[in-house]
C-alpha positions as CSV (number, residue, x, y, z in Angstrom):
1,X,0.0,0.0,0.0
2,X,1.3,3.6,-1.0
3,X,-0.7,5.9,1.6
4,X,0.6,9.0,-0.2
5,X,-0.4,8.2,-3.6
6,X,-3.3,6.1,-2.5
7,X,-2.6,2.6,-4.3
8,X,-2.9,-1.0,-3.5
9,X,-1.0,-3.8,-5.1
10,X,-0.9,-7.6,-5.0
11,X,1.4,-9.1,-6.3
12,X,2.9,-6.6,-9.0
13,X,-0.7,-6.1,-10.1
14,X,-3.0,-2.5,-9.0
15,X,-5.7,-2.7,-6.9
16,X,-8.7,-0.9,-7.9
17,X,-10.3,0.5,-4.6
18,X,-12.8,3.1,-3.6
19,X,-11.8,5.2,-0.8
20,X,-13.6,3.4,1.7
21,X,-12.1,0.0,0.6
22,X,-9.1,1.6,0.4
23,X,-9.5,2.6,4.4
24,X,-10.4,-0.7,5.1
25,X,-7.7,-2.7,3.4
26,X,-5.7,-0.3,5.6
27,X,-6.7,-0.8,8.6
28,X,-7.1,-4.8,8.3
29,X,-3.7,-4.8,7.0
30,X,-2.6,-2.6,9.7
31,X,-4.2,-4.4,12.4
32,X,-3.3,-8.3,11.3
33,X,-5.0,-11.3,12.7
34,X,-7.3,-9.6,14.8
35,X,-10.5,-10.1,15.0
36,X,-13.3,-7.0,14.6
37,X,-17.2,-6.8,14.8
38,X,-19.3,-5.0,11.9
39,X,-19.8,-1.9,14.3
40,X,-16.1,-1.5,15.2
41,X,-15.7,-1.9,11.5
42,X,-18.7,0.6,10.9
43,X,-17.0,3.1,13.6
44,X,-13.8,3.2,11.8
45,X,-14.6,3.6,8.4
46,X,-17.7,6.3,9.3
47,X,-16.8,7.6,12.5
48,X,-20.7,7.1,13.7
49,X,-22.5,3.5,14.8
50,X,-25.7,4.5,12.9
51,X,-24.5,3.3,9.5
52,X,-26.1,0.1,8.7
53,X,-24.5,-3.0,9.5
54,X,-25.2,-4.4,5.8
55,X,-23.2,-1.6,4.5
56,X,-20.1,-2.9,5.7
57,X,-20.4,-6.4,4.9
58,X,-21.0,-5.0,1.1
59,X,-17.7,-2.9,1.7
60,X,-16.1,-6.2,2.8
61,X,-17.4,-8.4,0.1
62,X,-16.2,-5.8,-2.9
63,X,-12.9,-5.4,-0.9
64,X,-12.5,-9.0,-1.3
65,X,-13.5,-9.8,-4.5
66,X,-10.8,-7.2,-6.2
67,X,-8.1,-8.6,-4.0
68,X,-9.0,-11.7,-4.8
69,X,-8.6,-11.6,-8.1
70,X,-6.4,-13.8,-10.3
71,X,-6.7,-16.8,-7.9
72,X,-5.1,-15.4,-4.6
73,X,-6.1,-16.9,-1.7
74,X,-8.5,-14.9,0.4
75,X,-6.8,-13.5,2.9
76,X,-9.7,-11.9,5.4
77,X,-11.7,-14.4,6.9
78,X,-15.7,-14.0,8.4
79,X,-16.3,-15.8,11.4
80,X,-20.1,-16.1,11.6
81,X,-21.1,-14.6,14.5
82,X,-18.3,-12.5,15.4
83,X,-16.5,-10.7,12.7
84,X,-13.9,-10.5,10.1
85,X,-9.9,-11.2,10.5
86,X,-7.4,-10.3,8.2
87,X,-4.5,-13.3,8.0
88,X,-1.1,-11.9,7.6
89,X,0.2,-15.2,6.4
90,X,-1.5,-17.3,4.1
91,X,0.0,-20.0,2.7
92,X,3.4,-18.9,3.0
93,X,3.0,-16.0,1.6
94,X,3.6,-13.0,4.1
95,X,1.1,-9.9,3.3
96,X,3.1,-6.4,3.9
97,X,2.1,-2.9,4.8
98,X,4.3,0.1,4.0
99,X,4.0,1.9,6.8
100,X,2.0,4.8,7.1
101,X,4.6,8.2,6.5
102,X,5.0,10.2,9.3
103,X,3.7,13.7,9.3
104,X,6.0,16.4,8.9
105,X,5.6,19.3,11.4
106,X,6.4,22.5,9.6
């Protein structure tokens, strides 16, 4: 992930994100292997718990399917009845986030 120039890549190949897939990929990337409800999820990407709880599983489903494409492995995970997990290993292969640039105080 390039914060900066806001782009995602998997393996050599750009991701195609709206901003709020964007966010999310993110913050599951940023936060691996934990687990998170639809309203923590909802409260990140929204900053209020009134949006509906749908929305973010569409969020998560679109994320998924354009990171998913070619084959790859899925790398976030639903566990019914409790929330969504991104694995930062899968299969060997190690998933990597540049890290988020520092701000520069002027």
């Amino acid at each position: 992930m390039d914060w900066d120039a806001r782009r995602a890549t998997r393996a050599g190949r750009e991701l195609r994100l709206g901003p709020k897939e964007f966010y999310l990929l993110g913050f599951l990337l940023s936060n691996p292997n934990k687990i998170f409800r639809r309203e923590h999820l909802a409260r990140v990407l929204w900053c209020e718990p009134t949006v509906d709880l749908r929305t973010v599983t569409a969020i998560v489903s679109r994320l998924r399917k354009v990171i998913n494409r070619g084959g790859y492995p899925d790398p976030i995970r639903c566990l019914r009845g409790t929330g969504y997990q991104f694995r930062s290993t899968l299969d060997g292969l190690a998933l990597q986030l540049a890290k988020r640039p520092k701000k520069r105080k002027l």
